[in-house]
C-alpha positions in Angstrom: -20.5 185.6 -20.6 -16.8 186.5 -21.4 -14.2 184.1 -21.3 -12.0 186.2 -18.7 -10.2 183.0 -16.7 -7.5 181.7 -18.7 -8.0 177.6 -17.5 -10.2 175.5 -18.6 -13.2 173.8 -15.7 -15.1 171.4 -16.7 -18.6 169.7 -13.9 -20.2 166.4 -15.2 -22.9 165.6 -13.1 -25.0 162.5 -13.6 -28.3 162.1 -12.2 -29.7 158.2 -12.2 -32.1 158.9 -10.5 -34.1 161.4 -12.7 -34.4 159.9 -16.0 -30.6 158.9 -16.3 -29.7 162.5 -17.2 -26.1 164.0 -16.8 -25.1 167.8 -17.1 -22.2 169.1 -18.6 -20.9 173.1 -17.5 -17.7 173.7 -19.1 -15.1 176.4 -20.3 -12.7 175.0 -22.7 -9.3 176.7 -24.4 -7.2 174.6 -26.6 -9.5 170.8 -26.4 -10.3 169.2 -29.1 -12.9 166.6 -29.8 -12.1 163.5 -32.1 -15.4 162.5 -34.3 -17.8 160.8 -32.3 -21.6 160.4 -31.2 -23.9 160.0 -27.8 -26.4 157.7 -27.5 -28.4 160.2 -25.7 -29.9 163.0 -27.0 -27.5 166.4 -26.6 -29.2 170.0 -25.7 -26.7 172.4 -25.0 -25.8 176.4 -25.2 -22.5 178.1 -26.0 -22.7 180.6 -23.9 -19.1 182.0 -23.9 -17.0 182.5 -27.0 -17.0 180.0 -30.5 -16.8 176.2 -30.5 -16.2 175.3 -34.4 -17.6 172.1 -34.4 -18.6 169.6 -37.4 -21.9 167.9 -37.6 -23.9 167.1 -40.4 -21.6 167.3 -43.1 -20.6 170.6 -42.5 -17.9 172.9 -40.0 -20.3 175.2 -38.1 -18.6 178.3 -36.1 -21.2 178.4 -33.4 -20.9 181.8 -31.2 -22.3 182.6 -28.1 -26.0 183.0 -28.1 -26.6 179.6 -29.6 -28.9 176.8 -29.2 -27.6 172.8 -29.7 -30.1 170.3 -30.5 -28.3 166.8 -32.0 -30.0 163.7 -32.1 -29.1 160.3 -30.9 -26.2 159.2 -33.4 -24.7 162.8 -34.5 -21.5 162.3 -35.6 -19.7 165.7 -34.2 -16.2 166.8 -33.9 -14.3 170.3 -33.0 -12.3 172.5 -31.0 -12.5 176.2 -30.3 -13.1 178.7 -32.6 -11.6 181.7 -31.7 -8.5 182.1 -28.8 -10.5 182.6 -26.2 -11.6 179.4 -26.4 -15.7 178.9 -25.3 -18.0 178.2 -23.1 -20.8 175.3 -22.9 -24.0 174.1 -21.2 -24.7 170.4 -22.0 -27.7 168.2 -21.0 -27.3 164.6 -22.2 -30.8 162.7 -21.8 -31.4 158.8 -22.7 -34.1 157.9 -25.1 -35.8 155.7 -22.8 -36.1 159.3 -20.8 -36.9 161.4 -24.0 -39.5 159.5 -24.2 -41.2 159.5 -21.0 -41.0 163.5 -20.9 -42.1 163.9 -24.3 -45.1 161.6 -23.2 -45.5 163.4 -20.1 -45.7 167.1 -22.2 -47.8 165.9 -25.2 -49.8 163.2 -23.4 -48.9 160.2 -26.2 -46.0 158.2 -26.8 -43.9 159.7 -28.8 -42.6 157.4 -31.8 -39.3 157.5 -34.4 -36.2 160.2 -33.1 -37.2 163.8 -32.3 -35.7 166.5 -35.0 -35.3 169.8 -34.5 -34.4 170.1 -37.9 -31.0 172.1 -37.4 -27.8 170.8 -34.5 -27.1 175.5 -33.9 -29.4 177.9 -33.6 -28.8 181.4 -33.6 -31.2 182.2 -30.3 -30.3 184.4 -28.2 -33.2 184.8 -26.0 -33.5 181.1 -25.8 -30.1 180.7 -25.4 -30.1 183.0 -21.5 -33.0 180.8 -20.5 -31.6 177.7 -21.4 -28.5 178.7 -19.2 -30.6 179.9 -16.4 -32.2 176.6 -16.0 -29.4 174.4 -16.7 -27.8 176.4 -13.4 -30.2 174.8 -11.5 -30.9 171.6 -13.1 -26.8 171.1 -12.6 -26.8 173.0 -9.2 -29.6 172.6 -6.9 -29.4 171.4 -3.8 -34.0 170.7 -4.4 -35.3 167.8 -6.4 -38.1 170.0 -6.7 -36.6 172.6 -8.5 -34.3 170.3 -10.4 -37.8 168.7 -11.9 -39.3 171.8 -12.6 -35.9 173.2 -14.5 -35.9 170.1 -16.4 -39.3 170.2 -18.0 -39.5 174.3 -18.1 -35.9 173.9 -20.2 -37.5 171.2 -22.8 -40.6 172.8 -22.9 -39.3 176.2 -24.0 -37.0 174.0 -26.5 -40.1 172.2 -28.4 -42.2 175.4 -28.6 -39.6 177.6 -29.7 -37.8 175.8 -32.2 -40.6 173.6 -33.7 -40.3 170.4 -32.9 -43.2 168.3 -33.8 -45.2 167.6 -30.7 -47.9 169.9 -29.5 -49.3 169.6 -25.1 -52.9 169.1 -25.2 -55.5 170.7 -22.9 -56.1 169.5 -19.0 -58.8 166.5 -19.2 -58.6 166.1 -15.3 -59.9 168.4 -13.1 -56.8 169.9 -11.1 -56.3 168.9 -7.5 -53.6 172.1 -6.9 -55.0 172.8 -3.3 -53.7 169.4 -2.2 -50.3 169.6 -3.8 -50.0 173.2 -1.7 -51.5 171.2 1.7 -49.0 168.5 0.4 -46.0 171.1 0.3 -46.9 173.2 3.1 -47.1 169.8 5.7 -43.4 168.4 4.1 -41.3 171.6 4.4 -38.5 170.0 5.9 -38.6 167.3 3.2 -36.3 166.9 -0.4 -39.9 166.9 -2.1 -40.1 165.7 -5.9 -42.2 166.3 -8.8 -43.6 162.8 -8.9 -44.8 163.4 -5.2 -46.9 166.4 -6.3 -48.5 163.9 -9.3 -48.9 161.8 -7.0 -51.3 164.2 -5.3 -52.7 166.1 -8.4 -53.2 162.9 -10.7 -52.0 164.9 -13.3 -48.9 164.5 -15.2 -45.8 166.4 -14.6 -46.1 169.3 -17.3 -50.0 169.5 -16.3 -48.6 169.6 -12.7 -46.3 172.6 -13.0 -48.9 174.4 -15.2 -51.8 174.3 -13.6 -49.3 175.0 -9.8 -48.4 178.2 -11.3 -52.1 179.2 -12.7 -53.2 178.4 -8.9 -50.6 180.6 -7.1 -48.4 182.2 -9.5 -45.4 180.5 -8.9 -44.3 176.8 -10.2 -44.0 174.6 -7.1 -40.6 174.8 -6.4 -40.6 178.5 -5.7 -43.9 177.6 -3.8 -42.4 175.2 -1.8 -39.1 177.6 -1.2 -40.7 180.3 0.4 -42.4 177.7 2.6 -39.1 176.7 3.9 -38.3 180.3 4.5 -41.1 181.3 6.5 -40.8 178.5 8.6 -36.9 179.4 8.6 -38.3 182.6 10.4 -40.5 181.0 12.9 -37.6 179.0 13.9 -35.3 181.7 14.1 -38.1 183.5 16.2 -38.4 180.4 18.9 -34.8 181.0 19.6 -33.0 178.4 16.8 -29.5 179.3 15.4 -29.3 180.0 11.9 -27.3 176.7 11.5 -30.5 174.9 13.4 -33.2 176.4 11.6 -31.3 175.5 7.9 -31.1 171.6 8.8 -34.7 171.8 10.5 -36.5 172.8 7.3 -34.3 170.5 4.7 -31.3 173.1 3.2 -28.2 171.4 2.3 -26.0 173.9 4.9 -26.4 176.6 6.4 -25.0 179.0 3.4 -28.1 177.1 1.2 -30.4 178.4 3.1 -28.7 182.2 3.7 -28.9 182.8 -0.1 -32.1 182.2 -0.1 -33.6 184.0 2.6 -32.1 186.6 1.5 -33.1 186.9 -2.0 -36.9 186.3 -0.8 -36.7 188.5 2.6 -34.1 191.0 1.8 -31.7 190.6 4.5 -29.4 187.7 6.4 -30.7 185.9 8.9 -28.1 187.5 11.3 -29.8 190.6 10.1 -33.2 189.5 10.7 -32.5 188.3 14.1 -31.0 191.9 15.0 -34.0 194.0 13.9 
């Protein structure tokens, strides 16, 4: 993404609630860091520009298209690389919550500090899904999709660069049809992740795996199009637009447009005209 806007926005959202996380999207010109370290670990993306930034001994010039991994401690200073300034996506996640994902994805307690053996790397690929789900682990409205963001974006991070934990196999048979009874009978409701393990008695990761073998979809998109449809019915019996979003649990109104109309093609005002 070019750095077009010449002023600088910076979002910090902290979530408490879901593992003691905060988010970071930022565009930066002319700050500069003084050396210092997080407690939590730090996955990020530049996604805009260069941030030349020292860590681990060395000044790195780290361009669009790159992944950051630091560890708990990483001493790291910088400013912007290049006039334009750059661009960031930043996830900052406690150890006491590194932990209880990485046990969730490999299935044992995970012991000493996770490496990923470089803080930049040059991936691309990686890099556009990493910003993709940060959007909505920042941004959306639905727990659900929040959960599922969360564990997708660190899953993709240990397989692709190598960290060393591996998931095992399912060892419980999966209880899928119940989670989709579950979502289909709470529609109107801010459903999370632990609800559906809840139902499955599996564990997250295993959760979201073995949803999307099921149906094809991960829960959250599951659970979306579930809201939509019954956004229709409503709409059908006579509801306004502004009725039907609060019935079936959207933030506003404008949530729920967006969405119905990436999944039915056309407004609701549309839909109501045809």
């Amino acid at each position: 993404m070019r750095l077009q806007r010449r002023r600088e926005e910076v979002s910090l959202r902290a979530r408490p609630e879901f593992f003691g996380i905060e988010t970071l999207s930022a565009r930066y010109l002319r700050q500069t860091f003084k050396p210092h370290a997080h407690d939590e670990y730090l996955f990020g993306v530049i996604d805009g520009g260069v941030h030349a930034v020292w860590c681990r001994g060395e000044m790195h010039q780290v361009p669009q298209g790159s992944v950051v991994t630091m560890r708990p401690g990483d001493i790291h200073y910088g400013g912007a690389g290049a006039d334009t300034g750059w661009q960031q996506r930043m996830i900052y996640i406690p150890e006491s919550g590194m932990r209880a994902v990485l046990a969730d994805i490999t299935g044992r307690m995970p012991t000493g500090t996770l490496d990923f053996g470089a803080a930049f790397h040059a991936r691309p690929h990686l890099a556009r899904r990493f910003a993709a789900l940060h959007e909505v682990l920042h941004s959306s409205e639905q727990t659900l999709s929040r959960d599922v963001a969360l564990d997708t974006l660190l899953g993709a991070l240990l397989r692709e660069l190598g960290a060393d934990v591996s998931e095992p196999r399912l060892q419980r048979r999966e209880r899928i049809a119940d989670a989709i009874d579950y979502l289909d009978s709470h529609v109107e409701e801010d459903v999370s992740l632990d609800d559906l393990c809840r139902v499955t008695g599996l564990r997250r990761r295993q959760t979201i795996d073995a949803f999307r073998r099921a149906t094809g979809l991960p829960p959250h998109a599951w659970h979306l199009q579930r809201k939509i449809r019954n956004v229709k019915r409503l709409l059908h019996e006579g509801l306004s637009p502004a009725a039907a979003a609060a019935q079936t649990g959207f933030a506003d109104q404008s949530h729920m447009g967006r969405h119905f109309r990436a999944i039915v093609g056309i407004t609701p005002a549309a839909y109501l005209r045809r």
